[in-house]
C-alpha positions as CSV (number, residue, x, y, z in Angstrom):
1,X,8.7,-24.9,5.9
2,X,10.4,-21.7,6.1
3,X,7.1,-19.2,5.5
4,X,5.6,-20.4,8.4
5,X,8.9,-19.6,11.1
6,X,9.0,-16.3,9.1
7,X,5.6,-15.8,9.4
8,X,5.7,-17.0,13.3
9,X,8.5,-14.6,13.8
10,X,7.3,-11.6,12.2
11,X,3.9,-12.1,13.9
12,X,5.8,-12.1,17.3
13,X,7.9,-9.3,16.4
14,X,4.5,-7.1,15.7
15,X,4.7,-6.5,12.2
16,X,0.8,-7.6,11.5
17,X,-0.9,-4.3,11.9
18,X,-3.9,-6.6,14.2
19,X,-1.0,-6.2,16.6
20,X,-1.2,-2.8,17.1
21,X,-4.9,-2.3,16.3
22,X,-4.3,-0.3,13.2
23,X,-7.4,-0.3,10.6
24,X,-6.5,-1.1,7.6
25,X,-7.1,0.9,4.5
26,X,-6.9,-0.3,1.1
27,X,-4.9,2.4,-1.8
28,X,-8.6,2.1,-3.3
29,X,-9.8,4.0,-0.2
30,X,-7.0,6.5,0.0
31,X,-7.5,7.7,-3.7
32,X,-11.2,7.7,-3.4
33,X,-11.4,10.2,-0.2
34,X,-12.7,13.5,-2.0
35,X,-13.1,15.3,1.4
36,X,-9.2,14.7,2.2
37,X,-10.3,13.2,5.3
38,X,-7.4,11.1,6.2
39,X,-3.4,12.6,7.6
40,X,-1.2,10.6,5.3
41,X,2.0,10.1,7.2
42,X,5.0,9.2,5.9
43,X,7.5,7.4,8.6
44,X,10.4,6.4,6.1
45,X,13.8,8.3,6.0
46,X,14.0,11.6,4.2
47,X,15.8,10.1,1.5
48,X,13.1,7.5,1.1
49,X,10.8,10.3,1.0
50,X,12.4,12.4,-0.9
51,X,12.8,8.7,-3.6
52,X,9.0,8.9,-4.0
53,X,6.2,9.1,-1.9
54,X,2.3,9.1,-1.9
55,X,0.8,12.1,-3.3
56,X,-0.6,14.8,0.0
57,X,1.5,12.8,2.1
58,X,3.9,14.4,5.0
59,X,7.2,13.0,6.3
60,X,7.5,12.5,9.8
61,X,10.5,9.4,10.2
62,X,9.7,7.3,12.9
63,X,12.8,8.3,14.8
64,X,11.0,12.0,14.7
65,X,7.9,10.6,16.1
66,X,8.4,10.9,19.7
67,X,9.8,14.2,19.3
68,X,7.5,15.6,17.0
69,X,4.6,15.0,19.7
70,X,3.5,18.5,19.8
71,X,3.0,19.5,15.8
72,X,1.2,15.7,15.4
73,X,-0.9,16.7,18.5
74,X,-2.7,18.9,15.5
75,X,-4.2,15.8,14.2
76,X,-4.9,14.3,17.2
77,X,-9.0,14.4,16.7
78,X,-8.3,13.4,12.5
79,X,-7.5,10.1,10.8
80,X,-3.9,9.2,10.7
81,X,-2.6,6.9,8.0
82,X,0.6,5.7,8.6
83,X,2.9,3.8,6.1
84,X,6.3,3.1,5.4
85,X,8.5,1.1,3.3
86,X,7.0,-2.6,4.0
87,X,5.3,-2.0,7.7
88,X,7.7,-2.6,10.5
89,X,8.1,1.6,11.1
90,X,4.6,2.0,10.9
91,X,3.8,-0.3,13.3
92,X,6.1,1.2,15.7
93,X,4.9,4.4,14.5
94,X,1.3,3.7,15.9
95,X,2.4,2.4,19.5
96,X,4.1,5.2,20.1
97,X,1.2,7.5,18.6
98,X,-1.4,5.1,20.7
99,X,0.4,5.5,23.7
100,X,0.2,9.2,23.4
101,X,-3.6,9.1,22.8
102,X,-4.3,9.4,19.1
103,X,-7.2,6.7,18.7
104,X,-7.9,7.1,14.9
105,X,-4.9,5.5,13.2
106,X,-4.9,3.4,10.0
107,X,-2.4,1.3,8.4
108,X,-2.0,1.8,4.4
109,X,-2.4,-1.7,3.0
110,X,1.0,-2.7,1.2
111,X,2.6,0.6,2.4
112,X,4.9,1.8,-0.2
113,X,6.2,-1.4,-1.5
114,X,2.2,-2.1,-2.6
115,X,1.8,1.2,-3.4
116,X,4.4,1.7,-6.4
117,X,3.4,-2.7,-7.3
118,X,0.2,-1.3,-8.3
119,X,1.6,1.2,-10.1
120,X,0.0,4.6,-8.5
121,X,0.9,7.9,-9.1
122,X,4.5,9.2,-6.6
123,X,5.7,12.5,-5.6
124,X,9.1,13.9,-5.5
């Protein structure tokens, strides 16, 4: 009984990444991109970061995002993958990156949570 008012909840609250129109893409995909196609950003804490992160990726907390506009605006014609610990930042991450007018923004399936379950590679 209680997975479906959590899963009503979070659903209202935004954290499926449908609600913000962010593609999914898989850790298969991400590893398997030889022509380094995809901006892997990183929208946890510094300390999170700094924990462990995915390998190439560049740390840009979501409190940063707004005013970090202008170095992102780099990246605004290339993919952007956005992750955090579990989803909820990188959701907000995208509505404020959407709202700016970046169009090509992905969602890493599992974000970092999914990332270290499957047992891929981190960087300090």
């Amino acid at each position: 009984m209680i997975k479906p008012i959590v899963f009503g909840f979070l659903s209202l609250i935004g954290l499926s990444s449908q609600a913000s129109n962010m593609i999914e893409l898989s850790q298969a995909e991400i590893l398997n991109d030889k022509s380094h196609s995809y901006i892997l950003i990183d929208v946890r804490s510094p300390e999170e970061f700094a924990d462990g992160h995915v390998p190439t990726a560049i740390n840009i907390p979501l409190n940063e995002i707004s005013t970090s506009l202008e170095q992102l605006n780099t990246f605004i014609d290339k993919n952007i993958v956005l992750y955090c610990r579990s989803g909820y930042r990188a959701n907000k991450a995208s509505g404020i990156l959407t709202e700016n007018g970046f169009s090509m923004i992905h969602h890493l399936e599992g974000d970092m949570l999914g990332w270290i379950k499957s047992g891929l590679a981190v960087e300090k």
